[in-house]
The first five atom37 places (N, CA, C, CB, O) and aatype in JSON, in Angstrom:
{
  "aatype": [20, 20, 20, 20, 20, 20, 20, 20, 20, 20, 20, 20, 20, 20, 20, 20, 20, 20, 20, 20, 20, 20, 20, 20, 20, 20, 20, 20, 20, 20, 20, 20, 20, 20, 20, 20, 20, 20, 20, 20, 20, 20, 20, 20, 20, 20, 20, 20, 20, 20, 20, 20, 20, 20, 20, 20, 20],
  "atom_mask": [
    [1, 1, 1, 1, 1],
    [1, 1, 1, 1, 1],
    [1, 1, 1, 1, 1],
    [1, 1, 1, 1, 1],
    [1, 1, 1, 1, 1],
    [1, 1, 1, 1, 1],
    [1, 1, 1, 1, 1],
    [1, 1, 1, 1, 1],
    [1, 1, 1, 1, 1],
    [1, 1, 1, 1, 1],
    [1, 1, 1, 1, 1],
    [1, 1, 1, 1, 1],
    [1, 1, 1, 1, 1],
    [1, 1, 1, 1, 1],
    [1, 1, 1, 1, 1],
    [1, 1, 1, 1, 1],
    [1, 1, 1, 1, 1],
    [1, 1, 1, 1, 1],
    [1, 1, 1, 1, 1],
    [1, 1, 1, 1, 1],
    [1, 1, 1, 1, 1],
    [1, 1, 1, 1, 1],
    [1, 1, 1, 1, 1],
    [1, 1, 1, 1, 1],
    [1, 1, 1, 1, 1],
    [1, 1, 1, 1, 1],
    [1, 1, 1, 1, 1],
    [1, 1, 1, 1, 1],
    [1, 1, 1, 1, 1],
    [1, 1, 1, 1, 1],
    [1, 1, 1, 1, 1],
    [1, 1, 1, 1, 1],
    [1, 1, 1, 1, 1],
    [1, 1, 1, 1, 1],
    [1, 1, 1, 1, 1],
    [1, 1, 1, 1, 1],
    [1, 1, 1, 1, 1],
    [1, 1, 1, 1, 1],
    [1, 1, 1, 1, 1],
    [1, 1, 1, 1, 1],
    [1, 1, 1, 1, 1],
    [1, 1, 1, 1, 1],
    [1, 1, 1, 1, 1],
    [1, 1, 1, 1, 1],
    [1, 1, 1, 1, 1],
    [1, 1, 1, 1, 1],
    [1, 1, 1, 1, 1],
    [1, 1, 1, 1, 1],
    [1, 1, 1, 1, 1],
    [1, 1, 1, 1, 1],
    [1, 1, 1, 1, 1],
    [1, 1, 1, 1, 1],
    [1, 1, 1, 1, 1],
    [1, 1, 1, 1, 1],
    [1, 1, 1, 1, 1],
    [1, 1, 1, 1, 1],
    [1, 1, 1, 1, 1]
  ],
  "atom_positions": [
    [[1.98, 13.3, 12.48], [2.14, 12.7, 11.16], [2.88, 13.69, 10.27], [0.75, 12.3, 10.55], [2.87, 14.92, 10.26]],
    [[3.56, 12.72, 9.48], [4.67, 14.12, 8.27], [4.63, 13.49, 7.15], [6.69, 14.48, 8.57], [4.63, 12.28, 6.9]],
    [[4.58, 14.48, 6.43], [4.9, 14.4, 4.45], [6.02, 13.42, 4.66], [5.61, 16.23, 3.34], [6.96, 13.41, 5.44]],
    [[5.62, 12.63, 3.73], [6.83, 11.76, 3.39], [6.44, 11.81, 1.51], [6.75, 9.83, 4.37], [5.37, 11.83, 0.89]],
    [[7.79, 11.83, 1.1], [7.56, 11.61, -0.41], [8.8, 11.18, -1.09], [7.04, 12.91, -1.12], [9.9, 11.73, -1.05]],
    [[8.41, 10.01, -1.79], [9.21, 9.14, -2.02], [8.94, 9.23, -3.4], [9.09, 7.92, -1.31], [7.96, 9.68, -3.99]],
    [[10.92, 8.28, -4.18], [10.67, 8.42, -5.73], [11.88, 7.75, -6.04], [10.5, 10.0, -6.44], [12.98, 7.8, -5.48]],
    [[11.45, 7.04, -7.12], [12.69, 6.94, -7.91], [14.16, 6.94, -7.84], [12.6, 7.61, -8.47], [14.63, 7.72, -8.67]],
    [[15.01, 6.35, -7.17], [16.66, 6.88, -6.87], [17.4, 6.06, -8.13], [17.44, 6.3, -5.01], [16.87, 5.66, -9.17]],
    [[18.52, 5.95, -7.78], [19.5, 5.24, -8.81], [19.93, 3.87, -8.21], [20.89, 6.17, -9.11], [19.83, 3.6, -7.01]],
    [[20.35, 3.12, -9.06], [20.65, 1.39, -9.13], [19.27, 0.49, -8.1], [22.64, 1.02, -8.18], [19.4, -0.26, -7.14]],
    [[18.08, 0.95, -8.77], [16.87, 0.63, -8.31], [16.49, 0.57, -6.66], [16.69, -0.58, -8.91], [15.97, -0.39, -6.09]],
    [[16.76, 1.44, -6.24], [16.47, 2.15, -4.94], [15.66, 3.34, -5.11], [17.71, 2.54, -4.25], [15.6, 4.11, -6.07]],
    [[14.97, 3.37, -3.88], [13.62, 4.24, -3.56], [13.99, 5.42, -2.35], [12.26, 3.08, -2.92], [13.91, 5.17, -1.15]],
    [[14.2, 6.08, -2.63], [14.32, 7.81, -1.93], [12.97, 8.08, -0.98], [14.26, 9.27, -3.44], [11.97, 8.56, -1.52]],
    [[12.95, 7.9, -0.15], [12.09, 8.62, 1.05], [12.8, 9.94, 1.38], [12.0, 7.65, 2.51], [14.01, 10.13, 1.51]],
    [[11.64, 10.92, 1.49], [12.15, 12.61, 2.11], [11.31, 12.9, 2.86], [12.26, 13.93, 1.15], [10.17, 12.64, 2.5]],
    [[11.5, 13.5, 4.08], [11.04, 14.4, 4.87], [10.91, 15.57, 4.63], [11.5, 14.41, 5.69], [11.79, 16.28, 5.11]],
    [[9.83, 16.25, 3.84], [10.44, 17.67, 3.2], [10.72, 18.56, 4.84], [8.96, 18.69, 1.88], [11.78, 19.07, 5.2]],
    [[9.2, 18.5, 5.73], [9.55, 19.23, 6.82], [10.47, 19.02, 7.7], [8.75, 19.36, 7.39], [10.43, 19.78, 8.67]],
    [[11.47, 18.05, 7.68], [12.96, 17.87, 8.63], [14.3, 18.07, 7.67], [13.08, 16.08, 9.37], [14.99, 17.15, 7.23]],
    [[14.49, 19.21, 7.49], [15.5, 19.12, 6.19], [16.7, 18.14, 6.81], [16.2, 20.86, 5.63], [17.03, 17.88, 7.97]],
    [[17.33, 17.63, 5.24], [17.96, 16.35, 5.65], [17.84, 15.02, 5.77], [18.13, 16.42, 6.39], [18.65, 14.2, 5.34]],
    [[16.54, 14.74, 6.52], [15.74, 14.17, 6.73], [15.42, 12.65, 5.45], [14.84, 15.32, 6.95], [14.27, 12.38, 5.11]],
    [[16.66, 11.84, 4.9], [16.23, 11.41, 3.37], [16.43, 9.41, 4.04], [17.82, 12.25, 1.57], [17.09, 8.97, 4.98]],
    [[15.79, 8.91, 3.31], [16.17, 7.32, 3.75], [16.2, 6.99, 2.33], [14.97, 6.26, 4.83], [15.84, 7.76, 1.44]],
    [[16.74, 5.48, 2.12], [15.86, 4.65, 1.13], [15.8, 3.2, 1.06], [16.18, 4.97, -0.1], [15.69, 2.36, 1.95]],
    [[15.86, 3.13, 0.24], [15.09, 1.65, 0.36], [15.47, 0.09, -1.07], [13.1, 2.27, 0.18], [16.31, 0.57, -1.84]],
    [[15.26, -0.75, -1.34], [15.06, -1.45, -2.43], [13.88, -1.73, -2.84], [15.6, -2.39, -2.38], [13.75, -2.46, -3.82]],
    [[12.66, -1.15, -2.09], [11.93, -1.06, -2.47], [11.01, 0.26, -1.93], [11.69, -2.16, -2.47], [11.21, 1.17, -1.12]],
    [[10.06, -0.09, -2.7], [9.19, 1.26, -1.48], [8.28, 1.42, -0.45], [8.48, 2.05, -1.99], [7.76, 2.41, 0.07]],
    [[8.18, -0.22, -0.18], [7.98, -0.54, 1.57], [8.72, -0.41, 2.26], [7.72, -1.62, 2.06], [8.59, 0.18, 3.34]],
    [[9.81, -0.97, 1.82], [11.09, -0.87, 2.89], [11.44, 0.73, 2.93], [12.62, -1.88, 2.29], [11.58, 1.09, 4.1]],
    [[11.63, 1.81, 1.98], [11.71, 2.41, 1.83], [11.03, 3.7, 3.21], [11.51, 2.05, 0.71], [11.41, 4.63, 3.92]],
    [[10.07, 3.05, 2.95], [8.79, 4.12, 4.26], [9.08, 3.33, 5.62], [6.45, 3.92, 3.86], [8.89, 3.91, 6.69]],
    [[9.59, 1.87, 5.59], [9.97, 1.72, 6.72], [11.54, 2.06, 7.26], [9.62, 0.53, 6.84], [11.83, 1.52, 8.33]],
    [[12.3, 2.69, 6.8], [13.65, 2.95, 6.85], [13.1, 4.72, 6.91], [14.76, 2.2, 5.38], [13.93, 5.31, 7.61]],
    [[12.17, 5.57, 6.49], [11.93, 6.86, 6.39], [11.42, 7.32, 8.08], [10.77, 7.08, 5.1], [11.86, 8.3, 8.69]],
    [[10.43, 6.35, 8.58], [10.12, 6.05, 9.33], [10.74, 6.01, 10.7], [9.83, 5.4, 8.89], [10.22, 6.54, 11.68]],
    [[11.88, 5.34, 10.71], [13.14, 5.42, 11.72], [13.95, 6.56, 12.0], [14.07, 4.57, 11.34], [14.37, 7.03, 13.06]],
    [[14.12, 6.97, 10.46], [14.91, 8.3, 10.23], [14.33, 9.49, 11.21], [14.75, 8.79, 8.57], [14.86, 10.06, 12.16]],
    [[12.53, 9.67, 10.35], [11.83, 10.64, 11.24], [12.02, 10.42, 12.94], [10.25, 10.51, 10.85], [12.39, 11.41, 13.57]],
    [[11.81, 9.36, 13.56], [12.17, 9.43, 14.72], [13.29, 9.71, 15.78], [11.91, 8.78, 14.79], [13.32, 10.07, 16.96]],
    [[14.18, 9.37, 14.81], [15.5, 9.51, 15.16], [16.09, 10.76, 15.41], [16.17, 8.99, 14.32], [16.78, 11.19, 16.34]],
    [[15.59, 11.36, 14.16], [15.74, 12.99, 14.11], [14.96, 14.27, 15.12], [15.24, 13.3, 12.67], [15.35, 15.35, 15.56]],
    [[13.79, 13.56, 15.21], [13.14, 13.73, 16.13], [13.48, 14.06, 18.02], [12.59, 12.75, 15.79], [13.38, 14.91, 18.91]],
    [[13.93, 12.65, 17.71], [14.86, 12.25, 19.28], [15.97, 13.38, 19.5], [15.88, 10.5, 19.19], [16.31, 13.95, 20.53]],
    [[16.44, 13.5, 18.15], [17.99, 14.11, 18.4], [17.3, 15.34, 18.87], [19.25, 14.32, 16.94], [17.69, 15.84, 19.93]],
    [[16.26, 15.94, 18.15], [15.94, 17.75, 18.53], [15.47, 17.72, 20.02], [14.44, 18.64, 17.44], [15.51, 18.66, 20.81]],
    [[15.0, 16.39, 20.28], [14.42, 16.74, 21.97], [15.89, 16.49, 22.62], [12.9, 15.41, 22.79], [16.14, 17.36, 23.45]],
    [[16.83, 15.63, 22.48], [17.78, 15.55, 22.98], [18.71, 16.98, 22.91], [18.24, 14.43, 22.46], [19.5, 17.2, 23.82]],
    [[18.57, 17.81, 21.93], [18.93, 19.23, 21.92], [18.48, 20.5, 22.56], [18.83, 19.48, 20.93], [19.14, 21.52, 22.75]],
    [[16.77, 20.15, 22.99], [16.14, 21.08, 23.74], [15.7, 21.84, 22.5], [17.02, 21.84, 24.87], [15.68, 23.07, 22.55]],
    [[15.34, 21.17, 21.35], [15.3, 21.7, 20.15], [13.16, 21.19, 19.85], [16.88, 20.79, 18.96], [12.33, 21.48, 18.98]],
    [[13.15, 20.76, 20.49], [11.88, 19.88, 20.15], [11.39, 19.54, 21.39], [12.13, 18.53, 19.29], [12.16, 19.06, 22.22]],
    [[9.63, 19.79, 21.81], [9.17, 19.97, 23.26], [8.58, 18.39, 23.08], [7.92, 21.47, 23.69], [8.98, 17.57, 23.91]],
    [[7.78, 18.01, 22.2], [7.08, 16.73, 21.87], [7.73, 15.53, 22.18], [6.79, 16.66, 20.55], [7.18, 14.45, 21.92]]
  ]
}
């Protein structure tokens, strides 16, 4: 499980961050969608570090 913290963006969009995956940012039109678009991101990023030999999990 990871920090996710979400807020406020511009033209009413919602900012999801990964603080511990720098980079790591989604968002959303709202802030369900928001954690579900953050959500993908984390995995994705995830994938990429095991696909790098960067990440054992």
């Amino acid at each position: 499980m990871r920090e996710v913290v979400i807020y406020p963006g511009e033209d009413k969009y919602w900012i999801a961050e990964c603080p511990s995956l720098p980079g790591c940012i989604s968002q959303g039109k709202s802030k369900e969608e928001a954690i579900i678009n953050i959500k993908e991101a984390i995995d994705l990023y995830i994938e990429t570090l095991k696909d790098d030999g960067l990440q054992n999990n």
